[in-house]
Biotite code that builds the C-alpha atoms (Angstrom):
import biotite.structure as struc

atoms = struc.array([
    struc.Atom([0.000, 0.000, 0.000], chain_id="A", res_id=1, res_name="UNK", atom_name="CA", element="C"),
    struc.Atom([1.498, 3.301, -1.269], chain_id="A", res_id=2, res_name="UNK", atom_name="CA", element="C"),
    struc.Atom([1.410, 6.646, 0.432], chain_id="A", res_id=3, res_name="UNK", atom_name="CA", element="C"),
    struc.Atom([-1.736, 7.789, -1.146], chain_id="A", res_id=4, res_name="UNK", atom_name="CA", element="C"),
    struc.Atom([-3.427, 4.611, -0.306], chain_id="A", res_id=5, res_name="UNK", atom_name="CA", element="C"),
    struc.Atom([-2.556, 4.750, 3.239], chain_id="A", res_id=6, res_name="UNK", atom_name="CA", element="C"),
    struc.Atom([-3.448, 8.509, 3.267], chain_id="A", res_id=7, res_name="UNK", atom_name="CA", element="C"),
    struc.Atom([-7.298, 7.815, 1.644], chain_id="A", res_id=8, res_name="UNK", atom_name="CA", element="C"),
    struc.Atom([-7.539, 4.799, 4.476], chain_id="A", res_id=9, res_name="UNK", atom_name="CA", element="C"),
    struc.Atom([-6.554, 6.901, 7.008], chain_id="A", res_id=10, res_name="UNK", atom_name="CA", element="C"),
    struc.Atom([-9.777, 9.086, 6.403], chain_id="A", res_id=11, res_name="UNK", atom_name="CA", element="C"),
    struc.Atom([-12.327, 7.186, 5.885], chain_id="A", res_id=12, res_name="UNK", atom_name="CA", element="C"),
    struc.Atom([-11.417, 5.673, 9.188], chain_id="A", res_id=13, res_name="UNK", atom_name="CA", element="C"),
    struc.Atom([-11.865, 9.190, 10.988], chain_id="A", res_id=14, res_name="UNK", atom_name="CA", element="C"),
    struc.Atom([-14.427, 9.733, 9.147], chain_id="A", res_id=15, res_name="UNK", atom_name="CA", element="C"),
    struc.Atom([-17.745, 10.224, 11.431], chain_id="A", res_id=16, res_name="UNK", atom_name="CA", element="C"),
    struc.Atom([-20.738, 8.816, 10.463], chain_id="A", res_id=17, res_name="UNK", atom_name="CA", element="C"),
    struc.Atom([-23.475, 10.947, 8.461], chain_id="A", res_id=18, res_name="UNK", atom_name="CA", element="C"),
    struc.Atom([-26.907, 10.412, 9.472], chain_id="A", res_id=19, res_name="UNK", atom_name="CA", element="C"),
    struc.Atom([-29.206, 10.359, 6.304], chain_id="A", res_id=20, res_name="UNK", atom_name="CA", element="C"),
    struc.Atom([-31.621, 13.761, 6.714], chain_id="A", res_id=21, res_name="UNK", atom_name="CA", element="C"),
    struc.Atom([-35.119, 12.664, 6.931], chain_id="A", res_id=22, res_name="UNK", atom_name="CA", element="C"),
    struc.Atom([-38.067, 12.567, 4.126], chain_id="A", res_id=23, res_name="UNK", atom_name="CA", element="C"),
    struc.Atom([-40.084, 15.188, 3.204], chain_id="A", res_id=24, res_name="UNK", atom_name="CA", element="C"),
    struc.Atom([-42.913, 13.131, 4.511], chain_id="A", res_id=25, res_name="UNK", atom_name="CA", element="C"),
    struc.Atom([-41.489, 12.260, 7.823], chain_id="A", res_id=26, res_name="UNK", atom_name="CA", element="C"),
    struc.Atom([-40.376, 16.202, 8.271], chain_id="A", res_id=27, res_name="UNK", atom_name="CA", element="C"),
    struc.Atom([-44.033, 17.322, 7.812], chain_id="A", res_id=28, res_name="UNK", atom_name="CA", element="C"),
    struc.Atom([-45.563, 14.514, 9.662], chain_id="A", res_id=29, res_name="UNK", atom_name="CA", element="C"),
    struc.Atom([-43.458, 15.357, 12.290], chain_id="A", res_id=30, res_name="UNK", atom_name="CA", element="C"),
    struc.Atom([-44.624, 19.223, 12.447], chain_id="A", res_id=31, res_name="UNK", atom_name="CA", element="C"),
    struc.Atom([-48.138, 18.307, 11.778], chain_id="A", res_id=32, res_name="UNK", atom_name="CA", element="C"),
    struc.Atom([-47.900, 16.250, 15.310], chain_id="A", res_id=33, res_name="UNK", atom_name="CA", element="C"),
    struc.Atom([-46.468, 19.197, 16.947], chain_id="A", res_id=34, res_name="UNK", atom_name="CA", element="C"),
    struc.Atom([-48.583, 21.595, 15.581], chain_id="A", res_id=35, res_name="UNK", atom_name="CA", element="C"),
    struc.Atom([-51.501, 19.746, 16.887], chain_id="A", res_id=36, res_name="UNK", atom_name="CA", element="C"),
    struc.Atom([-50.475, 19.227, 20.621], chain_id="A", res_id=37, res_name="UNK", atom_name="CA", element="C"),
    struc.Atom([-48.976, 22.954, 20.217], chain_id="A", res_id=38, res_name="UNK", atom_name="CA", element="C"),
    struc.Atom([-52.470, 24.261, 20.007], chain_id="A", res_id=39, res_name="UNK", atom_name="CA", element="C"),
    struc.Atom([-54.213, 21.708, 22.382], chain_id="A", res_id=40, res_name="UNK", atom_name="CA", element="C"),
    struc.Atom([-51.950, 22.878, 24.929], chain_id="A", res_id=41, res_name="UNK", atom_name="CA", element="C"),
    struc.Atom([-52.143, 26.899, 24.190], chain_id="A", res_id=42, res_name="UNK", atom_name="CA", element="C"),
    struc.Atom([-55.617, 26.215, 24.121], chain_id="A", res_id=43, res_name="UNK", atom_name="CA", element="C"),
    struc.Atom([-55.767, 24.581, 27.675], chain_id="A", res_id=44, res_name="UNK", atom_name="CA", element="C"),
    struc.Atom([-53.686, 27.981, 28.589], chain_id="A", res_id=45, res_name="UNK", atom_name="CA", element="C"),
    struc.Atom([-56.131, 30.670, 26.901], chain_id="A", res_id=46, res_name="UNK", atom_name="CA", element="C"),
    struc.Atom([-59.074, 28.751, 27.428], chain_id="A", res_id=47, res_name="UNK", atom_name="CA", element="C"),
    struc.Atom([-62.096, 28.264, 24.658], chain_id="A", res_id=48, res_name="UNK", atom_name="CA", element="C"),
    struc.Atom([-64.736, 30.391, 23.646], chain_id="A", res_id=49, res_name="UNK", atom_name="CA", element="C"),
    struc.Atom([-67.677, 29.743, 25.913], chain_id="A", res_id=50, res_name="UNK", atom_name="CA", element="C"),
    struc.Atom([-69.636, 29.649, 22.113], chain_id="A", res_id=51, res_name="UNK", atom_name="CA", element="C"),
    struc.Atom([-67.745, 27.484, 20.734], chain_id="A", res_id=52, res_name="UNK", atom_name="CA", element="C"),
    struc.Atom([-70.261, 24.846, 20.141], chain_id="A", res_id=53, res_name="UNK", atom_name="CA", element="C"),
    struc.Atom([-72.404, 26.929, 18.861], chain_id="A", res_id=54, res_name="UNK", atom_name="CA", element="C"),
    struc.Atom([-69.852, 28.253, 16.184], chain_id="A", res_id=55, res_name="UNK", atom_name="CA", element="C"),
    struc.Atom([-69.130, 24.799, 15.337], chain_id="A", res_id=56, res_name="UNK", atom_name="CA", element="C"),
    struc.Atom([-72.871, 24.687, 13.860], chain_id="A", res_id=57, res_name="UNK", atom_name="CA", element="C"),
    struc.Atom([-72.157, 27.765, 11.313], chain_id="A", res_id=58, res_name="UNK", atom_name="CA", element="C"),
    struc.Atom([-71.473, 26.863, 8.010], chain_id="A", res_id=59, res_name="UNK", atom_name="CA", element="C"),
    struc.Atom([-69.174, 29.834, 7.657], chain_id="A", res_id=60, res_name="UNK", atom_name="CA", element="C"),
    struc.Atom([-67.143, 29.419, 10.876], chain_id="A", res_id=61, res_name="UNK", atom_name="CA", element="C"),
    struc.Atom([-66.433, 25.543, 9.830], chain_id="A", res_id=62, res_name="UNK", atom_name="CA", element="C"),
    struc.Atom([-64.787, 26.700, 6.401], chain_id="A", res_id=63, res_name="UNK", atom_name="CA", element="C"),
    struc.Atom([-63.493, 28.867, 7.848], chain_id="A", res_id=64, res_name="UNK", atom_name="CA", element="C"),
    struc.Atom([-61.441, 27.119, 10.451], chain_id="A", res_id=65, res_name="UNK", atom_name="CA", element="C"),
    struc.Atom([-61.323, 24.051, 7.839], chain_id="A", res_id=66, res_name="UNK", atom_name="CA", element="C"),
    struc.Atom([-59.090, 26.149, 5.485], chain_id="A", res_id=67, res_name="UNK", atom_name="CA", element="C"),
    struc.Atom([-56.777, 27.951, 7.755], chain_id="A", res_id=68, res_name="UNK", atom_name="CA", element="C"),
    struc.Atom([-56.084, 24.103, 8.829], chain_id="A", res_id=69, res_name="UNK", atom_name="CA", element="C"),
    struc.Atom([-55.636, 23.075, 5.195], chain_id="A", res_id=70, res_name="UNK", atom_name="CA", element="C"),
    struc.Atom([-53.506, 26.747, 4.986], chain_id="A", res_id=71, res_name="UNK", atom_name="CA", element="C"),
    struc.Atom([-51.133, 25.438, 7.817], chain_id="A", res_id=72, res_name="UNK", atom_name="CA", element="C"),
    struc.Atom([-50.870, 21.855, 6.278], chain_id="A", res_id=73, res_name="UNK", atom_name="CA", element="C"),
    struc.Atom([-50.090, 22.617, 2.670], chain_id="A", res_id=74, res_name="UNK", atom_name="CA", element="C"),
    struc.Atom([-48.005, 25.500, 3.564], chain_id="A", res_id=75, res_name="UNK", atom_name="CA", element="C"),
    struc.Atom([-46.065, 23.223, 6.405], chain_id="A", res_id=76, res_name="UNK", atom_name="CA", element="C"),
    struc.Atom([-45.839, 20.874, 2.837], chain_id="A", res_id=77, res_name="UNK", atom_name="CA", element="C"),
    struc.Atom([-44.654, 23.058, 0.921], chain_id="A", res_id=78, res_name="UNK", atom_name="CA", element="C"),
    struc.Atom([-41.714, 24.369, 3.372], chain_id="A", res_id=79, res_name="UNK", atom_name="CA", element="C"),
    struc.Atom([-41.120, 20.754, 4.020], chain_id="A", res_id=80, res_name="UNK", atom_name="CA", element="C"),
    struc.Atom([-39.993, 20.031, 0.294], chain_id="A", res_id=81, res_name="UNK", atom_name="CA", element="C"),
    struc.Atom([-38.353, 23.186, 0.068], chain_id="A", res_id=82, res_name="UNK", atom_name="CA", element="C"),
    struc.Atom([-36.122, 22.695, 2.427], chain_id="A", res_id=83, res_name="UNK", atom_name="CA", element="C"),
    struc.Atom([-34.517, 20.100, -0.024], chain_id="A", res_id=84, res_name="UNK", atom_name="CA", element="C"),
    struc.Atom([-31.933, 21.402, -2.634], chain_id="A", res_id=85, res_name="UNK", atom_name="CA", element="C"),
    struc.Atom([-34.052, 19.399, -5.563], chain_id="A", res_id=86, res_name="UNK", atom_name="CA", element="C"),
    struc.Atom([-37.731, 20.148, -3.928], chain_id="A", res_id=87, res_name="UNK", atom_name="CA", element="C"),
    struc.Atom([-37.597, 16.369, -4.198], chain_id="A", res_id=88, res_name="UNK", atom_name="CA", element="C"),
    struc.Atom([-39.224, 16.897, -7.356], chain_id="A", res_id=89, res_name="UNK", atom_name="CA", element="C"),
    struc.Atom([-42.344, 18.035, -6.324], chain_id="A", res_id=90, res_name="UNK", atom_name="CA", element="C"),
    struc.Atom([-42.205, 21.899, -7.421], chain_id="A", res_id=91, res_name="UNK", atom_name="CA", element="C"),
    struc.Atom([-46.191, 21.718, -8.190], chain_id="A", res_id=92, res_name="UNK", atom_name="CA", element="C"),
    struc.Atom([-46.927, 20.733, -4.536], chain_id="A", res_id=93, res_name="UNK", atom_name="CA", element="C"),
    struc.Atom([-45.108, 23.589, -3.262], chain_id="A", res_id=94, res_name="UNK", atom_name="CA", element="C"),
    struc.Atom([-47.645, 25.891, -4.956], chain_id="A", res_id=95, res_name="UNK", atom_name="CA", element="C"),
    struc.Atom([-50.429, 24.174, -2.839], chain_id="A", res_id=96, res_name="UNK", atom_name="CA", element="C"),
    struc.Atom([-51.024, 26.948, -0.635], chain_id="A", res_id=97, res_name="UNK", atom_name="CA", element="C"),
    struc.Atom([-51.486, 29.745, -3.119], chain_id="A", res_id=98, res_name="UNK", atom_name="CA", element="C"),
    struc.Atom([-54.926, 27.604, -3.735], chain_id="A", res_id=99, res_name="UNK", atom_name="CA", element="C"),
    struc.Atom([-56.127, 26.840, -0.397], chain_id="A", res_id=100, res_name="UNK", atom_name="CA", element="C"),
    struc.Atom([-55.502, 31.057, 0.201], chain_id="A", res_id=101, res_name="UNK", atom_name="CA", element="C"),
    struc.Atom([-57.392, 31.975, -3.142], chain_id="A", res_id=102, res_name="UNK", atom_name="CA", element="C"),
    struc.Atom([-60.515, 29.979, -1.608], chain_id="A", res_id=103, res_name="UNK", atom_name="CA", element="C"),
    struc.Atom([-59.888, 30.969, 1.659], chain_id="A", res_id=104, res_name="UNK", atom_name="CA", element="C"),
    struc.Atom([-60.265, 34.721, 0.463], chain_id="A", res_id=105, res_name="UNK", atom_name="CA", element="C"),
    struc.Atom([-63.739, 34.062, -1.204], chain_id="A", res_id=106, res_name="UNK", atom_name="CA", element="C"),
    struc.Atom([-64.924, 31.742, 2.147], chain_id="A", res_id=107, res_name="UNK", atom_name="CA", element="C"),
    struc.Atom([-64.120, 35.148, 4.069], chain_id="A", res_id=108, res_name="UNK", atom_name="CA", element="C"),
    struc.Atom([-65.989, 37.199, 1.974], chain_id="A", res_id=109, res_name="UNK", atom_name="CA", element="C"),
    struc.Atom([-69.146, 35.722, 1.651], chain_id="A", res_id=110, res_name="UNK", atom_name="CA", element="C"),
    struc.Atom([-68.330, 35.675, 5.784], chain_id="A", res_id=111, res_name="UNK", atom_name="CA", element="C"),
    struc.Atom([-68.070, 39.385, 4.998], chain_id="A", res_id=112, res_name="UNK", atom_name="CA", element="C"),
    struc.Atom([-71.545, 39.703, 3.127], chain_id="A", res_id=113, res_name="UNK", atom_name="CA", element="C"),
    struc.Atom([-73.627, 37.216, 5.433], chain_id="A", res_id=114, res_name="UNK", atom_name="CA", element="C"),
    struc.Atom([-72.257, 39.791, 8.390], chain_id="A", res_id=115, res_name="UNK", atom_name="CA", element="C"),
    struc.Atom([-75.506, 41.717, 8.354], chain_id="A", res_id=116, res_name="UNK", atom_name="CA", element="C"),
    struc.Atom([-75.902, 43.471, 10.561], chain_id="A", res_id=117, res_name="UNK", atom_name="CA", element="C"),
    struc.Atom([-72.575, 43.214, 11.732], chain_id="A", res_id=118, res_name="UNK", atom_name="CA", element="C"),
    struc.Atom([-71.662, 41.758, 14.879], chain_id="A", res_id=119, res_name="UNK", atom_name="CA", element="C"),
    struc.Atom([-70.126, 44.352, 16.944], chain_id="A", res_id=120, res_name="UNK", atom_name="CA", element="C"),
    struc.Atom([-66.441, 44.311, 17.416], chain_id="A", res_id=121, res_name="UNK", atom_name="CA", element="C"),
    struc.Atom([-64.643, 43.695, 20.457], chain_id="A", res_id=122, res_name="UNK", atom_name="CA", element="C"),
    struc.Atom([-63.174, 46.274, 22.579], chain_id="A", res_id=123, res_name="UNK", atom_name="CA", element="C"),
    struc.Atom([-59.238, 44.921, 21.690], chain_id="A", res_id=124, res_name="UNK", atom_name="CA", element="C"),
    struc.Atom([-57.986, 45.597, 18.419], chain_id="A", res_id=125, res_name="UNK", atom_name="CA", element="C"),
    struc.Atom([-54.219, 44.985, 17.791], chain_id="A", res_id=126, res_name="UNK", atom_name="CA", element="C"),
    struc.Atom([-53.794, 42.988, 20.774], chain_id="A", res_id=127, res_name="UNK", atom_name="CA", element="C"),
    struc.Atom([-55.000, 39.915, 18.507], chain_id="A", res_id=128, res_name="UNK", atom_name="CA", element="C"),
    struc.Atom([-52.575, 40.205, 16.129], chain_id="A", res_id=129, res_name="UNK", atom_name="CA", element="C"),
    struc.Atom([-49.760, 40.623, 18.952], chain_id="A", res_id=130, res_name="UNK", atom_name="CA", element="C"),
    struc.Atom([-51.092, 37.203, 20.497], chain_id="A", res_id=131, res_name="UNK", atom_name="CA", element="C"),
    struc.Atom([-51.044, 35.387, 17.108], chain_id="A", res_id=132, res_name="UNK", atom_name="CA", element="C"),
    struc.Atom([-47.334, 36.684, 16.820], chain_id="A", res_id=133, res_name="UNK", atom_name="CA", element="C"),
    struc.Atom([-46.524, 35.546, 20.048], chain_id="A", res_id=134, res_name="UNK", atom_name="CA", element="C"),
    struc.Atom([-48.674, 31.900, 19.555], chain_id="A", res_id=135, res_name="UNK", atom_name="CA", element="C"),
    struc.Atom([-46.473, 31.605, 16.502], chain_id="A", res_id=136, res_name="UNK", atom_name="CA", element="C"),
    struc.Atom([-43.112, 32.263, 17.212], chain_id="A", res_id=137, res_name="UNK", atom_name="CA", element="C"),
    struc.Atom([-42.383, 28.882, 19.034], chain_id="A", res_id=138, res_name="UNK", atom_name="CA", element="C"),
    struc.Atom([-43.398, 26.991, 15.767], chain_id="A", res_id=139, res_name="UNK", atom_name="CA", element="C"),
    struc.Atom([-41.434, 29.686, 13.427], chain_id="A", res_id=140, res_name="UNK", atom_name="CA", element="C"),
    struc.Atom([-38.436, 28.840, 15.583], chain_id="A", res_id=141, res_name="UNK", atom_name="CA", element="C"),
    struc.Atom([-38.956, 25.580, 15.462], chain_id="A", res_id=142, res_name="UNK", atom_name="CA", element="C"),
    struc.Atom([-39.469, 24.870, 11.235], chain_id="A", res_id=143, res_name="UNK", atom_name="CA", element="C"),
    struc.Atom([-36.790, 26.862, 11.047], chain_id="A", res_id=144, res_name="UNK", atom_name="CA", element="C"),
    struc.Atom([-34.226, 25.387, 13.304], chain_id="A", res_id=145, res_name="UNK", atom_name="CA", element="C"),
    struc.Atom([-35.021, 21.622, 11.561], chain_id="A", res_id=146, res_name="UNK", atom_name="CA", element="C"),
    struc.Atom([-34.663, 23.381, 7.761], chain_id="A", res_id=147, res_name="UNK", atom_name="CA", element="C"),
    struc.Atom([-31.377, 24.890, 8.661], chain_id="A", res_id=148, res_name="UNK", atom_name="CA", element="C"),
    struc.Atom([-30.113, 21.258, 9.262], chain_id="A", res_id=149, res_name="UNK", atom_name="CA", element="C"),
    struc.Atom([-31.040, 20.474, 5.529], chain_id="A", res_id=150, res_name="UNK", atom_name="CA", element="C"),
    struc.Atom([-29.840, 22.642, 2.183], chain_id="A", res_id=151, res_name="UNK", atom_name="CA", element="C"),
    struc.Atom([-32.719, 24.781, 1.058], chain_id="A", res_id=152, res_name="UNK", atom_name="CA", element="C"),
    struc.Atom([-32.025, 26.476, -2.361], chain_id="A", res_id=153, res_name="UNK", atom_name="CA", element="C"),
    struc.Atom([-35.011, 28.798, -2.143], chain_id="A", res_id=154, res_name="UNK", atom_name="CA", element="C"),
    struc.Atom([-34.638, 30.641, 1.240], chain_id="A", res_id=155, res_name="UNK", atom_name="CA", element="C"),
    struc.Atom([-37.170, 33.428, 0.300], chain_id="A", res_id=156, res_name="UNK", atom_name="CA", element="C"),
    struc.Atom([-39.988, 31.323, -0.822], chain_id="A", res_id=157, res_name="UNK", atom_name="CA", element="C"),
    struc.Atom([-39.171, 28.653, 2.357], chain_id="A", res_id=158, res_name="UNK", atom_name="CA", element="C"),
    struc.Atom([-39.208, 31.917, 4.840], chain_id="A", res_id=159, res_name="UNK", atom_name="CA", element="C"),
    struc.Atom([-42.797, 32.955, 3.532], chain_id="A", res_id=160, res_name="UNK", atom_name="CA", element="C"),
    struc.Atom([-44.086, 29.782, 3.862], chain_id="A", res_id=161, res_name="UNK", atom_name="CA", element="C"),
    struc.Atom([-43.264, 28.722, 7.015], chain_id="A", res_id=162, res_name="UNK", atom_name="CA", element="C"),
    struc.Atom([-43.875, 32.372, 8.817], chain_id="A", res_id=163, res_name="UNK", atom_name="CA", element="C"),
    struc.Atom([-47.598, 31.563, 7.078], chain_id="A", res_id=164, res_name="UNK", atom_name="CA", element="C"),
    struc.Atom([-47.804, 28.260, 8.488], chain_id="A", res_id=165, res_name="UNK", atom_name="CA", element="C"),
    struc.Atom([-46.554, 29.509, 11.863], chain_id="A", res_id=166, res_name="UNK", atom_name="CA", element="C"),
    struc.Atom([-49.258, 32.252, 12.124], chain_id="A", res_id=167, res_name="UNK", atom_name="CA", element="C"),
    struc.Atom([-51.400, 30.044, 10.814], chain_id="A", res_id=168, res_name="UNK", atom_name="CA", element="C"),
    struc.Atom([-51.267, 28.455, 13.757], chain_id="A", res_id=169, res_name="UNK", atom_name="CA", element="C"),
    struc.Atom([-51.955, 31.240, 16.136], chain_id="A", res_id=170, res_name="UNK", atom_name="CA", element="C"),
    struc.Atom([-54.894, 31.986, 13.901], chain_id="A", res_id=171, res_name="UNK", atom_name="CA", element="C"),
    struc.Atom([-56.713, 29.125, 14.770], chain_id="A", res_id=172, res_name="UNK", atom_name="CA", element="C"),
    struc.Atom([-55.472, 29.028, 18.146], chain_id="A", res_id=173, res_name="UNK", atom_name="CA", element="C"),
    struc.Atom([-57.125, 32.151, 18.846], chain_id="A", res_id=174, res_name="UNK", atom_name="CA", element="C"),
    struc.Atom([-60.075, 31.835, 16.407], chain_id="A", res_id=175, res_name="UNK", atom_name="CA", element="C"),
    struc.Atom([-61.024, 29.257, 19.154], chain_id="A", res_id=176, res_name="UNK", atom_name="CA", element="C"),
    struc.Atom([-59.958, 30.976, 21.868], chain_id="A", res_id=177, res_name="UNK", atom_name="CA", element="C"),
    struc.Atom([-61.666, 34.612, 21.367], chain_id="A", res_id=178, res_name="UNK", atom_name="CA", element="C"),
    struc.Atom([-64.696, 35.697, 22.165], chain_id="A", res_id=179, res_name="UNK", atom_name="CA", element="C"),
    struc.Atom([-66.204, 37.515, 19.054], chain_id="A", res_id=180, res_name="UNK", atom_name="CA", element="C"),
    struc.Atom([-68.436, 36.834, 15.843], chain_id="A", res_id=181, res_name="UNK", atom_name="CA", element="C"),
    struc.Atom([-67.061, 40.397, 14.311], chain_id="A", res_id=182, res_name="UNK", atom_name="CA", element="C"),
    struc.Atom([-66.141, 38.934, 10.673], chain_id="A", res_id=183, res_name="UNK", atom_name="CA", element="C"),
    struc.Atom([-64.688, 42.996, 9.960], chain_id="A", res_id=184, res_name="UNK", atom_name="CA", element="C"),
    struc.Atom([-62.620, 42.641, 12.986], chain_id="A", res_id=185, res_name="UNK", atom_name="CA", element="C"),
    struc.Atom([-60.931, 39.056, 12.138], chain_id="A", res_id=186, res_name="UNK", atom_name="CA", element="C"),
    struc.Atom([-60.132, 40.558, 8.381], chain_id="A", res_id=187, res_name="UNK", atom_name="CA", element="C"),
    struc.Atom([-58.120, 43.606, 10.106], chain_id="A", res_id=188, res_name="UNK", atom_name="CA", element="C"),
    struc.Atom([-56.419, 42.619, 12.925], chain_id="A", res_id=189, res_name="UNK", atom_name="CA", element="C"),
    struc.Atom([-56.315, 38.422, 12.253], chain_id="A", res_id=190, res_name="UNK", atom_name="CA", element="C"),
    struc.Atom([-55.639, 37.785, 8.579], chain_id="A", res_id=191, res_name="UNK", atom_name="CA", element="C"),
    struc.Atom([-54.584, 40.829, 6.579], chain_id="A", res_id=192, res_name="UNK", atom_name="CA", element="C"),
    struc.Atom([-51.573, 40.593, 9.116], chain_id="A", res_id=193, res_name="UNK", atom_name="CA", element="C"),
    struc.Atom([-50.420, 37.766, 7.316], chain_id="A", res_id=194, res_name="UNK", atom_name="CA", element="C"),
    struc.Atom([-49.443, 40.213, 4.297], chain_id="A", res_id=195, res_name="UNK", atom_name="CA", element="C"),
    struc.Atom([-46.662, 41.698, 6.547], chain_id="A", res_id=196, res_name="UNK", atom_name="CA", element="C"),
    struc.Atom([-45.966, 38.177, 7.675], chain_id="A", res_id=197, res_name="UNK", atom_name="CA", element="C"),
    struc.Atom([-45.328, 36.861, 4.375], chain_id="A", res_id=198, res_name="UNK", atom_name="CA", element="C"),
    struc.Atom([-43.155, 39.647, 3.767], chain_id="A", res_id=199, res_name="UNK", atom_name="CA", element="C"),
    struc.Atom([-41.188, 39.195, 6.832], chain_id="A", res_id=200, res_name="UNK", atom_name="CA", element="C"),
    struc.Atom([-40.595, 35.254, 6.005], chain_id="A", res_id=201, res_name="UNK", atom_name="CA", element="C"),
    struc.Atom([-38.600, 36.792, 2.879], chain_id="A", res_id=202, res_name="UNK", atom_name="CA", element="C"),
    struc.Atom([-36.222, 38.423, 4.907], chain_id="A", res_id=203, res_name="UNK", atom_name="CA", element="C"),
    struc.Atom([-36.058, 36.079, 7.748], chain_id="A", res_id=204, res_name="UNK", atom_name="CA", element="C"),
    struc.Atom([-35.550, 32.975, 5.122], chain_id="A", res_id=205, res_name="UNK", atom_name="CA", element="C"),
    struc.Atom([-32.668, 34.530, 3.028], chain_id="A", res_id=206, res_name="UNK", atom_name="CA", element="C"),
    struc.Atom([-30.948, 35.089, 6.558], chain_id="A", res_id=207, res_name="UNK", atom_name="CA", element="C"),
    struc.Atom([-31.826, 31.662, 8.667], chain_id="A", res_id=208, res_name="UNK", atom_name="CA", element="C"),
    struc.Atom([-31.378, 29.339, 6.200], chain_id="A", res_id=209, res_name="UNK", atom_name="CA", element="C"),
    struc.Atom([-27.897, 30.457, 4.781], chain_id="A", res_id=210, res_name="UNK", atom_name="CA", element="C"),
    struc.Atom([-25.949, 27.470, 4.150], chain_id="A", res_id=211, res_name="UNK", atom_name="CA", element="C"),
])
């Protein structure tokens, strides 16, 4: 055995072991689980709207809540194969959540039209979107923190995604925790927040998940 041989030996005897990084299916599965006992357990904290059977009878308030849910999966999807240098070859599915947020739009404005008369607001205004902020930053910190350990190639488009599944979260996490029917209120101080989210995700995925 020549020099060189020895010399190639000699590394891949020191060389550690590299733990394969896991599917996209097994990353999302993984924050789907959390996400769920996250908002059981901020739930048990908050407590639930003392209506909230009732709401669970309105048409409205079901599709509602039924498409921020499919909001937080398909964006937690999409961030989940983004992560991946190749997208794992499933580009299409990361455009998932433009569609659930198209129909989520029109579900809140026929919310917005069958408000009449409108429910009066609560007294609290940007306090909600302060809690949602708050209710989302554990799960921000957390999709990020497991992408960084991968080798995402679109940082930008990751960041927005996840920041929207994040607050996602704290959206229906308080949708079920606040007191109030006030459709004009949840637009303003609930979802058109999300605009400056999405924005933010730009910035914070270019910088978090530099590789």
């Amino acid at each position: 055995m020549d020099a060189m041989e020895k010399q190639i030996a000699s590394l891949v005897a020191d060389a550690d072991s590299v733990q394969p990084a896991p599917s996209p299916l097994m990353l999302w599965l993984k924050w789907m689980g959390i996400a769920v006992v996250y908002i059981v357990i901020s739930l048990l904290v908050l407590g639930v709207r003392a209506d909230v059977v009732e709401r669970l009878h309105s048409t409205m308030f079901i599709a509602e809540m039924g498409l921020l849910v499919a909001i937080v999966v398909t964006t937690a999807l999409s961030a989940s194969l983004l992560a991946y240098p190749d997208i794992y070859q499933r580009s299409r599915w990361t455009l998932a959540p433009i569609f659930m947020f198209i129909i989520f739009i029109g579900v809140i404005a026929l919310a917005w039209q069958a408000d009449n008369p409108p429910a009066p607001p609560p007294v609290h205004s940007y306090q909600c979107s302060l809690t949602i902020a708050v209710l989302a930053l554990l799960p921000a910190a957390w999709m990020f923190y497991s992408m960084r350990q991968l080798a995402s190639t679109h940082r930008r488009f990751a960041g927005v995604v996840t920041m929207l599944s994040a607050f996602s979260i704290g959206a229906i996490t308080l949708r079920l925790s606040e007191q109030t029917n006030s459709i004009i209120h949840v637009i303003e101080w609930h979802y058109l927040p999300m605009i400056g989210v999405a924005l933010l995700g730009v910035w914070l995925g270019k910088i978090l998940l530099k590789w």
